[in-house]
C-alpha positions as MATLAB code, in Angstrom:
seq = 'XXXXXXXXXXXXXXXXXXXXXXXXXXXXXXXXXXXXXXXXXXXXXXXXXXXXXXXXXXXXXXXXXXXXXXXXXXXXXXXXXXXXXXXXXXXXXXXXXXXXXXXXXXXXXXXXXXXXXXXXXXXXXXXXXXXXXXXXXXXXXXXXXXXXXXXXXXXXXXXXXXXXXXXXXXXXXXXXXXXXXXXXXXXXXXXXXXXXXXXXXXXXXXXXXXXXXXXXXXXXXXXXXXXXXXXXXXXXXXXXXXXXXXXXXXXXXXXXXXXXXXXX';
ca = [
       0.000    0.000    0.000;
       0.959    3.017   -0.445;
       2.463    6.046    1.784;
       1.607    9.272   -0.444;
       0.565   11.106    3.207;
       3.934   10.500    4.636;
       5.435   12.960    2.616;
       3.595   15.688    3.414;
       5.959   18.891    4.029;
       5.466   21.493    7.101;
       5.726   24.321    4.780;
       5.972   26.789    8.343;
       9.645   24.877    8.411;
      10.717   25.714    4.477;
      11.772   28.766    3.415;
      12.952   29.707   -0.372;
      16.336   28.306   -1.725;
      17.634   31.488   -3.864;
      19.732   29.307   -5.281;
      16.547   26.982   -6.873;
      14.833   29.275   -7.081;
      13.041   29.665  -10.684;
      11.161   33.042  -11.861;
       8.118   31.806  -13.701;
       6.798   35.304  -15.201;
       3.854   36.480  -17.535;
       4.562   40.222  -17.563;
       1.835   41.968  -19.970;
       1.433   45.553  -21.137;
       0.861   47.349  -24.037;
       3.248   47.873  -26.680;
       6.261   50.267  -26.293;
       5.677   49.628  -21.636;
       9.032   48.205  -21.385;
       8.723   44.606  -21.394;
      11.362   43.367  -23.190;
      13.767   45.459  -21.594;
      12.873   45.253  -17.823;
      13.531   41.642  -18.519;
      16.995   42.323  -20.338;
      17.924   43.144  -16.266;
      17.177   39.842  -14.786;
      20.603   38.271  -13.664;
      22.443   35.899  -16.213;
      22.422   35.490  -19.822;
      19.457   35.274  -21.233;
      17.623   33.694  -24.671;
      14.917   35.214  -26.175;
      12.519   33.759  -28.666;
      11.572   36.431  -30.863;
       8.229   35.709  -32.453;
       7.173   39.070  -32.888;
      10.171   40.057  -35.487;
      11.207   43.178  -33.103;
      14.418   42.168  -31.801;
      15.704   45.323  -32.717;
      14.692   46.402  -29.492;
      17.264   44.202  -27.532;
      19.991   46.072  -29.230;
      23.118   47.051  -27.448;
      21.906   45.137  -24.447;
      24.368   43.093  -22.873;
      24.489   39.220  -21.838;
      21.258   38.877  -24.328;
      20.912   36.643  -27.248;
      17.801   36.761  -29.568;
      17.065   33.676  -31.493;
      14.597   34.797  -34.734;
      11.375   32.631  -34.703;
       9.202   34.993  -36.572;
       7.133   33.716  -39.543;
       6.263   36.594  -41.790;
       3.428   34.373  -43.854;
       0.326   34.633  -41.762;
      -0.903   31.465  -42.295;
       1.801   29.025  -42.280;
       2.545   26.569  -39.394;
       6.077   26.554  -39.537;
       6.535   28.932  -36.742;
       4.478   26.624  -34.299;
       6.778   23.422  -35.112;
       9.681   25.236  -34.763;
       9.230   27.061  -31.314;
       7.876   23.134  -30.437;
      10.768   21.954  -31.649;
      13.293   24.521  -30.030;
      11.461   23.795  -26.908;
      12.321   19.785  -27.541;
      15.999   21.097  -28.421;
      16.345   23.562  -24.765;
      15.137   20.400  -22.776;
      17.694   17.975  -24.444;
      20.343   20.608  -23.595;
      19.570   20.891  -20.062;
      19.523   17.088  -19.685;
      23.226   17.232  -21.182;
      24.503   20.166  -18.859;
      24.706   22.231  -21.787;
      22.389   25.071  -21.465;
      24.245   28.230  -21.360;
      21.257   30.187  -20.288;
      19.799   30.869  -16.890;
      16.540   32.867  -18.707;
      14.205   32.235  -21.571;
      11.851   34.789  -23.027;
       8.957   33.986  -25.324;
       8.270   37.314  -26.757;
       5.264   37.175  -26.898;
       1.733   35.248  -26.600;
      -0.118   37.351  -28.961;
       1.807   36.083  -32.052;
       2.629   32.619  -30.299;
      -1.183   32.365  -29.910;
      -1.817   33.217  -33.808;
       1.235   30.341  -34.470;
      -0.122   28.044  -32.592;
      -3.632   28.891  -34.507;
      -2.544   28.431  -37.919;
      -0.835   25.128  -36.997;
      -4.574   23.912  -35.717;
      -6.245   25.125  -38.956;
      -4.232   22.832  -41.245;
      -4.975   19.616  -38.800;
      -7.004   18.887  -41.560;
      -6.717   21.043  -44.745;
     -10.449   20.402  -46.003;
     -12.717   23.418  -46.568;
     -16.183   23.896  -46.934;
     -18.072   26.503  -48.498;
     -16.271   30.094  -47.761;
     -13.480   28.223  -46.893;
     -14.152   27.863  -43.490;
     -12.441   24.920  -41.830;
     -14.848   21.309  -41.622;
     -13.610   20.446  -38.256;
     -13.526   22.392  -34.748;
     -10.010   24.079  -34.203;
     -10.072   25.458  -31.234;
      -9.814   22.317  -28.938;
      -6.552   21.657  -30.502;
      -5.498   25.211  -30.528;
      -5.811   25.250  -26.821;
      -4.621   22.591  -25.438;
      -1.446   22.608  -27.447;
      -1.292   26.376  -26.908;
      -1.353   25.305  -23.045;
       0.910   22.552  -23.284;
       3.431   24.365  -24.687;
       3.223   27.020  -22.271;
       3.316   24.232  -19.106;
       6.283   23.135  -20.903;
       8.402   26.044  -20.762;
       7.196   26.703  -17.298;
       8.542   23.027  -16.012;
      12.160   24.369  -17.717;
      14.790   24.004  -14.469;
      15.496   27.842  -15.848;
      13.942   31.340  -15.512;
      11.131   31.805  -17.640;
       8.905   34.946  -18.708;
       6.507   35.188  -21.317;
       5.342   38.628  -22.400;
       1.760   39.415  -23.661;
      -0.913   42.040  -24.061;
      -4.343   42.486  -22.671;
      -7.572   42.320  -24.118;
      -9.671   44.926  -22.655;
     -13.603   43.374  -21.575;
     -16.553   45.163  -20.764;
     -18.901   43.807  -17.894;
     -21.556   46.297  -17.573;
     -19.692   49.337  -15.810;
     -16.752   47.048  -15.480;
     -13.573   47.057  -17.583;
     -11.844   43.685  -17.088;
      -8.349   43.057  -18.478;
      -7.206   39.458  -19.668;
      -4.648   38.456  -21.501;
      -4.688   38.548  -25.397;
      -5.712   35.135  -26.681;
      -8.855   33.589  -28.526;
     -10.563   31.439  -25.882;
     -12.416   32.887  -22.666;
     -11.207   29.545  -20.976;
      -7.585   30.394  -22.319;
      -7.256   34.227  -21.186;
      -8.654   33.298  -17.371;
      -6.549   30.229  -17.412;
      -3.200   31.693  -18.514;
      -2.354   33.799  -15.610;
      -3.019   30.946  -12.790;
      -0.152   28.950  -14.356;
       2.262   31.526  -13.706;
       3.343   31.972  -10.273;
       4.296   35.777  -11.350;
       2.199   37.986  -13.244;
       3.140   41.842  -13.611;
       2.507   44.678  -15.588;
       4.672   47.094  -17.446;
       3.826   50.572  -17.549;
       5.427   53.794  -19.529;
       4.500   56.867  -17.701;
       5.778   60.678  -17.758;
       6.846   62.890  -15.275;
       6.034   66.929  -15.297;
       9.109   66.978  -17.283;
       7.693   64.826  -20.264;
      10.750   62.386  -19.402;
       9.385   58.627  -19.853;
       9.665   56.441  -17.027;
       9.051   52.546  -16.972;
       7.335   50.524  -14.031;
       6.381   47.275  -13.526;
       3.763   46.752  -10.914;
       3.757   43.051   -9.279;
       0.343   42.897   -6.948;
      -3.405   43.616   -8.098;
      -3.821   47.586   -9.114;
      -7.095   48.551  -10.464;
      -9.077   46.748  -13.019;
      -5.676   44.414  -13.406;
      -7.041   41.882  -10.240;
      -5.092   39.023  -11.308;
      -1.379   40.360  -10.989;
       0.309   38.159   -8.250;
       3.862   37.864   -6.853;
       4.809   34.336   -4.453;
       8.278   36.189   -4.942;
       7.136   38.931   -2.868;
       4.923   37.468   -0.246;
       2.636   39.686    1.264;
       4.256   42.265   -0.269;
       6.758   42.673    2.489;
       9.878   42.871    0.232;
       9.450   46.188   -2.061;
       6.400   48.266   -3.121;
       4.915   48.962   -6.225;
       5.958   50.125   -8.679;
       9.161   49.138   -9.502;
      11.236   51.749  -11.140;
      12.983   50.081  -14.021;
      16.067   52.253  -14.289;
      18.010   51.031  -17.411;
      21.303   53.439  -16.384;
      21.268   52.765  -12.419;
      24.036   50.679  -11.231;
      23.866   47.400  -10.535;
      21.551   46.344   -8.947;
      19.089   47.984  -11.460;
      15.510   46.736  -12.399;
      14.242   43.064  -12.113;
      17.230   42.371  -10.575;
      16.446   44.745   -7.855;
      13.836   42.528   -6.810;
      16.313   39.580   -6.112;
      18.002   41.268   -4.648;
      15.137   42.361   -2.361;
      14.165   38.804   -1.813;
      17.697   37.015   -1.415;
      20.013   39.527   -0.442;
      23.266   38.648   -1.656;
      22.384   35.042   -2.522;
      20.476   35.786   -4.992;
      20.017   33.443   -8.162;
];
């Protein structure tokens, strides 16, 4: 018989190894918030999966290398099999001690979701009238969509995933989600995460931009969450993401917050 109760854990007598520690991040905003480049200042060298064909954005930063997964056809699949693939190729790396990077970034959902989408639609190529497909699409659309997502989130490594919100209205309430076809996807998405944060771009009197990134529920955006910051007892929002301060500057602030010294 088995003993699965046994192994309960007294989670009062556990406290977080910084040095397993693993950031597992959906950070959303609007275009042109910062995204990318708050995430250029998490410690280590980091990978990101451009799928979005703006990696001219990461220029000039250091310890960042872009690998280019954008598809410029619209409708072809061969975007979807090769971030599956590349997924397949970072997990046989890891196994072999041979991953030289401590963060990946899939940048971001909204075109992921539209690979993943074209991918379903050719399941089966046959049309009927209009050309609309003969066979339901969306099943497999989201739960490969999902799985893929789970994936990357089981990855021994940082991971973030950027998106952008879809903007609801119920009644006089304005309810953000994240951009994705699917009601069941967009509510879904965020409770996988264990971080979810939003980037901001806001002015000062002196017209001088200034990015934030705001880790615990603001507003209409209810669902941002941060087990890195329990109880918010470790910084306050927002988080000033100051591309010139010295080190430490940004995300890794927030480590560095958490861990102290020891940080990951």
């Amino acid at each position: 018989m088995t003993d699965y109760l046994g192994n309960t854990q007294k989670m009062s007598d556990i406290s977080l190894d910084p040095k397993a520690y693993r950031l597992k991040l959906l950070l959303g905003g609007p275009t042109g918030s910062g995204k990318s480049s708050a995430l250029t200042t998490i410690p280590g060298k980091k990978l990101f999966l451009d799928t979005d064909g703006r990696k001219e954005s990461l220029l000039g930063y250091p310890d960042v290398e872009v690998l280019d997964c954008y598809e410029p056809d619209p409708k072809s699949p061969v975007a979807w099999t090769k971030l599956e693939d590349i997924k397949k190729e970072i997990v046989s790396q890891i196994r072999a001690g041979k991953f030289p990077y401590s963060l990946v970034v899939e940048d971001g959902l909204s075109t992921l979701n539209r690979y993943c989408m074209n991918w379903a639609l050719l399941l089966n190529p046959a049309r009927a009238m209009g050309g609309a497909p003969v066979e339901g699409h969306y099943g497999a659309h989201g739960v490969n969509l999902m799985n893929h997502i789970l994936g990357m989130i089981a990855l021994p490594v940082h991971y973030a995933l950027t998106c952008h919100f879809n903007i609801v209205e119920d009644g006089n309430k304005i309810i953000y989600t994240p951009k994705t076809w699917g009601k069941q996807l967009r509510t879904e998405i965020p409770t996988v995460f264990t971080e979810v944060w939003l980037a901001a771009r806001v002015k000062d009197a002196g017209e001088k931009a200034a990015y934030h990134v705001y880790t615990a529920p603001i507003g209409s955006y209810d669902f941002l969450k941060s087990a890195l910051n329990k109880q918010e007892k470790f910084w306050k929002d927002p988080v000033l993401i100051d591309l010139d301060a010295s080190e430490p500057r940004g995300l890794s602030k927030l480590f560095e917050a958490r861990f102290g010294s020891a940080r990951s």
